[in-house]
N, C-alpha and C positions, 0 to 999 in steps of 0.2 A: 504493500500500500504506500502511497506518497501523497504528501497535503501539501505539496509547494509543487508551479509552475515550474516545468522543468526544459532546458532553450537547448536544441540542437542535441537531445538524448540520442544513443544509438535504438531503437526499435527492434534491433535482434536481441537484445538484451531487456529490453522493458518490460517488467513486473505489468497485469495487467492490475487496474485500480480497483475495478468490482466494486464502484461506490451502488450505495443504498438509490433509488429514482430523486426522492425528496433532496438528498443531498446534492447529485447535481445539479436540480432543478436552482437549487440555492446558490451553489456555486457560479452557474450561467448569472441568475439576475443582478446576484451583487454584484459583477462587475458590468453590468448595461447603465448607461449615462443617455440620459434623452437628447436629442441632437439638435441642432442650432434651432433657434423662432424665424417666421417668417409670416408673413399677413397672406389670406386669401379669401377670395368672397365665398358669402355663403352659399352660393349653388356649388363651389368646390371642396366645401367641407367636411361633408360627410364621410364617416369611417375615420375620420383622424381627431386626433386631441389637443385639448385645449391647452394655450401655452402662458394664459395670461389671466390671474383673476378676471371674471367680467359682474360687473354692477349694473343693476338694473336704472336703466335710463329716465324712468317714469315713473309715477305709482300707478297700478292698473288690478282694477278698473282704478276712475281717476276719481270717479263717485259712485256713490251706491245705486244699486241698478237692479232693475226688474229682472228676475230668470223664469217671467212667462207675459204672456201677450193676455191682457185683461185691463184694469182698471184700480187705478193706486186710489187708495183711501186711507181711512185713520181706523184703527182698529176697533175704537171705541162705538165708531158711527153704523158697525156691521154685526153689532153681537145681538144673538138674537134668530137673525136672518134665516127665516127655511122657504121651500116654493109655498107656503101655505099663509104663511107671514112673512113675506118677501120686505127689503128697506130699498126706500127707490131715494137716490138720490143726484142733483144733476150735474151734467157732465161739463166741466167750465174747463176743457183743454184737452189736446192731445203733446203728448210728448215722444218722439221717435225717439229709436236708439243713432248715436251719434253727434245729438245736439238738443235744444229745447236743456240745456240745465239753466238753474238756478230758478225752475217755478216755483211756484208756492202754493198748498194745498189749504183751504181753509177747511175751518170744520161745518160737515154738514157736505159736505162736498165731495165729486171723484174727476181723476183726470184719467183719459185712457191714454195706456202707457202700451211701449212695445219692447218685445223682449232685447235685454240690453242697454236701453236709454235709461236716463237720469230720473231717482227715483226725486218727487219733486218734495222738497223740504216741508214738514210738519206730518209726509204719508208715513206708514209703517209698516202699511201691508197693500200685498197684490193681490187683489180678486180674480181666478182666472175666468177668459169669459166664458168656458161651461158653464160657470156658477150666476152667469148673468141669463137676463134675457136678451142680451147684446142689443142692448136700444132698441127696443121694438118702436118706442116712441124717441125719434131726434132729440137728441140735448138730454135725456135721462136715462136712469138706468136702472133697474132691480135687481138687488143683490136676491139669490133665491138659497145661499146656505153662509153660513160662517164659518166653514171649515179653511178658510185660507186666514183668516185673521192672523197677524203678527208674520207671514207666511211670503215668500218666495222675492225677499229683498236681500240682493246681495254687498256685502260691505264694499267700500273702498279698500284699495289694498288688496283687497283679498289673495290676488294672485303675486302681486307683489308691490316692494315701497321702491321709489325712489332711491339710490343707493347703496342699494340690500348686495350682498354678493348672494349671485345666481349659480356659480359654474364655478369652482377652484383647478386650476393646475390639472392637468391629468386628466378632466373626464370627458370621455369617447361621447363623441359628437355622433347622433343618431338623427333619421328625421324629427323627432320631437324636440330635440334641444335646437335645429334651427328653428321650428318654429318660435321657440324663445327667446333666440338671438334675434330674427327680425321684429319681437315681438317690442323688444326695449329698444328698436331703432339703428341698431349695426346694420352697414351692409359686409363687413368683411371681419374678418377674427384671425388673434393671432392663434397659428399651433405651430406644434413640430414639424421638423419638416419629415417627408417621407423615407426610410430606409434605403438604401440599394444592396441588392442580394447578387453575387453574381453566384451562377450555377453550373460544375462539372461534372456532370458524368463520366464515366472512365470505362473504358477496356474496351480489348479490340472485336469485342463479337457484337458490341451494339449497334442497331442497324433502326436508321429514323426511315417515315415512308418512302422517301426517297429511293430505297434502296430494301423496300420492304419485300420483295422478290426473294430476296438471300435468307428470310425467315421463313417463307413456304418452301424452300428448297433444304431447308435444316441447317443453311450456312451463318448465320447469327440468330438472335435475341432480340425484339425490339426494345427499343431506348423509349422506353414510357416515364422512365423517375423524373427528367427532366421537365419534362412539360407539364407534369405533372404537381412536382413541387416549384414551377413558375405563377402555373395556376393557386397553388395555395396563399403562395405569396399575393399574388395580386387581390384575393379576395380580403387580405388585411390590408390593400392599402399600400404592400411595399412595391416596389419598383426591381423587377428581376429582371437580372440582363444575362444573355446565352451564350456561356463560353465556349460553347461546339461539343462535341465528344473527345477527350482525350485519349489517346493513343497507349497502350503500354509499353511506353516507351518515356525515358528520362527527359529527353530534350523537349520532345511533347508536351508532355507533361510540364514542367520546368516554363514553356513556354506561355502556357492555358494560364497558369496559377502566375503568373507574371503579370499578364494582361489585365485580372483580376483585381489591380493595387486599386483603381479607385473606388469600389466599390466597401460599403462599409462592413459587409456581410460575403463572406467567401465558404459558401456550403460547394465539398467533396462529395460524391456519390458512387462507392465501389472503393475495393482494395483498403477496407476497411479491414480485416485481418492481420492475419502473417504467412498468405501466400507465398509461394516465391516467386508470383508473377504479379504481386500488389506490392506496387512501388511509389503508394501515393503518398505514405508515410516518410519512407525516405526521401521524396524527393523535396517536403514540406519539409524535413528537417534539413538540409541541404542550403534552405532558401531563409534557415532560421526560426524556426515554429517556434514557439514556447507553449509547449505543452502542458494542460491544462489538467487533465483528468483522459482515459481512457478506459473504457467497459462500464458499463452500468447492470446492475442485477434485475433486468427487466428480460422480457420474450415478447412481443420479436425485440430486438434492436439493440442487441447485448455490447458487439463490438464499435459504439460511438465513442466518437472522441471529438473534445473540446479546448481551444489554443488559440492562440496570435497572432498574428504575423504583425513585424512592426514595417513601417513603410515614413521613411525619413518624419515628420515630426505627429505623425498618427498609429496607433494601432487598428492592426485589422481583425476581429473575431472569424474565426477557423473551426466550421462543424466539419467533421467527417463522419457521414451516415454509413451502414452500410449500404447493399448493391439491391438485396431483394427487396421489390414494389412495398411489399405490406412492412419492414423494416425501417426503409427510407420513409414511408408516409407517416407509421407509427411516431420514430424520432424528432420528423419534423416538428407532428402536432406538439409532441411532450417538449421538448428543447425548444427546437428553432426558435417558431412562432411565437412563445411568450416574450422572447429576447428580441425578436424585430417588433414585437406592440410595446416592450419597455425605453427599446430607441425614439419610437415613433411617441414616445411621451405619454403613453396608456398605466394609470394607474390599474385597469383591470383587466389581467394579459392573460388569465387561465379559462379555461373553456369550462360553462357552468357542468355537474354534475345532479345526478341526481338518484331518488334509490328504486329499483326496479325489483321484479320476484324473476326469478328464471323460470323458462319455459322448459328448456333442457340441461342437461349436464353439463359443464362445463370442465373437463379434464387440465390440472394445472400442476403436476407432479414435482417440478424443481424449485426448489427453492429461491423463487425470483419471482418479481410483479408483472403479472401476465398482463396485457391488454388483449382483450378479445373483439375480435370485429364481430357487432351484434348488430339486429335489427329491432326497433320497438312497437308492440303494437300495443294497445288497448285488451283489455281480460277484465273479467266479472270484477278483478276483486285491485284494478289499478294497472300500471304500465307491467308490460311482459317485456322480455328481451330473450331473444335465440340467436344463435350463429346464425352469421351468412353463408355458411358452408363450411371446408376444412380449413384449418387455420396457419397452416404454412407457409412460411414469412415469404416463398416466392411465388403465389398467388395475386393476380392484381384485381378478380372479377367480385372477391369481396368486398373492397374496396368502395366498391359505387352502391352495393347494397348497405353499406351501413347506418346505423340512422348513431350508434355512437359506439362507443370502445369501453367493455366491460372491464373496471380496473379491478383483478384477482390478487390481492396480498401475498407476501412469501409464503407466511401462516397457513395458506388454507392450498391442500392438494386439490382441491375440488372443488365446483358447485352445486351443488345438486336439486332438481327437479323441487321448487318452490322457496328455496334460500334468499332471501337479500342480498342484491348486488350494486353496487355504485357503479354509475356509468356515467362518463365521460361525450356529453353532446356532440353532433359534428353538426354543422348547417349542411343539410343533403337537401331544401327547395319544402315546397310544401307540405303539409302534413296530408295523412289521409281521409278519408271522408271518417271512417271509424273515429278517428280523434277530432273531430270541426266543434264548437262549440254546440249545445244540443239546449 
C-alpha cells in the first residue's frame, strides 16, 4: 500500500494500492479546485454552476396579491354568507394583475381583482367567483358562502426580499433556477467555466466504423469506450476533445498523450494492467506521471488508476480506466465524473441513490464493491431492480438497458430474491408508463 503520490515509479515493480471505493473517491475530490469565473447568458447556463453569490434584485411579489380570480373584500363584510342568505355588496373597481396598486377598499364594499394583481389596501380576503353570483346584476355582487374569508391573499415577499441571497457558490443551475435568475432581472450569471476532457483509447485491434469491416471479418474490436465516455462527458457539460486511437506503440502513444497538454482532464482507456503489451503506464511515466493511487477494490473497474501530469506552470489530472465497455463506463460514473462536476464548480457531483428490493439474485463473491448494471421497474410493494443481463465487464449491450448500478458492499457475497439494495441512478431518458404519476 502507498499514501503518497509517487512521480516517474517503475510499474514492473509497483505494489498495486487496492484502496477501499470511498477512499479514492476522496482522494480524487480533495484535490479538484473549481476552474476560472467567467459570465454567460442565461439561455447558456444550464447544466453549469454558479460562480458568484446572487441576490435577489426585487422583492417579489412586490405586494400582496390575489392567488385567484374573484372579488377582494374585508372579511368582516362576508361572514355569514350562504346561497340562502347570500351578502350583496357593490363592486367600486376592478384591479388586474400587473398594475391598478395602491386602491383602496372601503368597508361595505368589493373590488374585482385578478389573479396576481394588487390586493387593494384595507381587503383581507378573496372571494373566488364560484362563491359569487359573478354580477348577475352590473356594479354588485352576492357573496353566496364565506368559506374564503381571511383566504387566498398572498404576502409580499413571499417569494423573495430584495437583497436576500438566492443561489450561493456551487449550485447547479437547472431550468428552475433560470427561471429565478431572470426572475430578479439578470440576463447573464457568473459560473465556472466548463472542463476539457481529452480522451485515448489505446490498442491496436480497435476499429471505429470507418473500418468496421475488420470487426465482421474477426480482425478487430470496435472502439465504442470512446465515444462513449465523450458522450458522458458532454451530458455534464464538459467539453471532450478526440485524441484518435492510440497505437501500441511508444512513440504513438508518447505522441497522443502529448497532444493532450491543454486539456485539463486526460482520461486513458486500455492497458490499464500489467500486460506486456500495455504500455500506457510506462509510457505516462516516461513523460513524468505522478502517481496517484492504482486498483480500487470494486468489480468491474479494479485496475484504475489516478495521477498528474504536470505541464510547465499547471497540473494535469491523469484517469487510466480500464479497456472493457462496462469497466470504463463503471469508473467513469464513480471517478471521473464527480471530479469534472467538482472542476466545473458543482457542489453536488454524486449521482442520487436510492433503496430498491431485488427482483433476483445478485451473485457478489469477492470481496470488493460490486456495481451491478440493473434495471428498475415499479412492484406491489415499491421500486424492483434486476440485471440487464450477465455482468461481465466486456459486455456493452447492458449498458443502454440500465436505468442504475446496484452498489453491492464487500460484506455481502450476495443479494438475494427481496433484500434491500442501494442503487446508484443513471439519466437513461424517460420513465415508463408503469412509473408516470397516477
Amino acid at each position: 500500500m502507498t499514501d503518497t503520490p509517487q512521480r516517474g515509479f517503475d510499474h514492473e515493480r509497483r505494489e498495486a494500492d487496492w484502496l477501499p471505493v470511498r477512499e479514492a473517491q476522496q482522494r480524487i475530490l480533495s484535490a479538484a479546485t473549481p476552474l476560472s469565473v467567467e459570465s454567460v447568458a442565461l439561455s447558456d447556463a444550464v447544466g453549469r454552476s454558479i460562480a458568484t453569490s446572487v441576490l435577489a434584485g426585487a422583492t417579489l411579489p412586490p405586494w400582496d396579491n390575489s392567488a385567484m380570480d374573484g372579488y377582494a373584500v374585508r372579511a368582516s363584510d362576508i361572514t355569514g354568507a350562504t346561497p340562502d342568505v347570500p351578502v350583496t355588496l357593490p363592486v367600486t373597481g376592478v384591479v388586474r394583475a400587473g398594475g391598478d396598486a395602491g386602491r383602496i377598499l372601503e368597508s361595505g364594499s368589493a373590488i374585482r381583482i385578478m389573479t396576481g394583481a394588487p390586493v387593494p389596501a384595507g381587503a383581507d380576503s378573496v372571494v373566488r367567483v364560484e362563491h359569487t353570483d359573478r354580477e348577475s346584476e352590473k356594479g354588485r355582487v352576492q357573496i353566496v358562502s364565506d368559506q374564503d374569508a381571511g383566504r387566498h391573499v398572498r404576502a409580499a415577499g413571499q417569494d423573495m426580499t430584495e437583497g436576500a441571497t438566492l443561489f450561493q457558490p456551487g449550485h447547479s443551475i437547472t431550468p428552475g433556477t433560470i427561471g429565478v435568475l431572470a426572475a430578479t432581472g439578470l440576463q447573464r450569471v457568473d459560473v465556472h467555466r466548463a472542463p476539457s476532457i481529452g480522451i485515448l483509447p489505446t490498442g491496436d485491434e480497435l476499429r471505429r466504423p470507418d473500418r468496421y469491416d475488420d470487426v465482421v471479418q474477426g480482425l478487430g474490436v470496435p472502439e465504442s469506450n470512446g465515444t462513449m465516455l465523450a458522450a458522458m462527458a458532454q451530458a455534464i457539460g464538459a467539453d471532450p476533445r478526440d485524441l484518435g486511437i492510440a497505437l501500441d506503440d511508444r512513440d504513438d502513444l508518447a505522441r497522443r498523450i502529448a497532444a493532450s497538454a491543454g486539456a485539463d482532464v486526460l482520461v486513458t482507456i486500455g492497458g490499464a494492467s500489467m500486460g506486456e503489451a500495455d504500455l500506457v503506464k510506462r509510457v505516462l511515466d516516461d513523460a513524468g506521471l505522478e502517481l496517484d493511487f492504482w486498483r480500487v477494490r470494486m468489480r468491474p473497474g479494479s485496475p484504475v488508476s489516478f495521477g498528474w501530469l504536470h505541464h510547465e506552470d499547471r497540473r494535469q489530472a491523469v484517469f487510466g480506466l480500464p479497456g472493457n465497455p462496462s469497466s470504463a463506463f463503471v469508473t467513469f460514473e464513480v471517478f471521473v465524473r464527480p471530479y469534472l462536476l467538482r472542476l466545473a464548480g458543482h457542489q453536488r457531483v454524486y449521482r442520487r441513490t436510492v433503496t430498491c428490493t431485488a427482483a433476483e439474485r445478485m451473485s457478489t463473491p469477492a470481496d470488493l464493491t460490486y456495481f451491478q448494471r440493473v434495471s428498475v421497474t415499479q412492484g406491489e410493494g415499491g421500486a424492483e431492480v434486476r440485471l440487464t443481463g450477465p455482468q461481465l465487464s466486456g459486455l456493452v449491450r447492458g449498458l443502454a438497458l440500465a436505468d442504475g448500478l446496484a452498489i453491492i458492499p464487500p460484506q455481502r457475497d450476495s443479494v438475494e430474491i427481496g433484500d434491500q439494495v442501494s442503487v446508484m441512478l443513471l439519466d437513461t431518458g424517460p420513465a415508463s408508463l408503469e412509473a408516470s404519476v397516477t
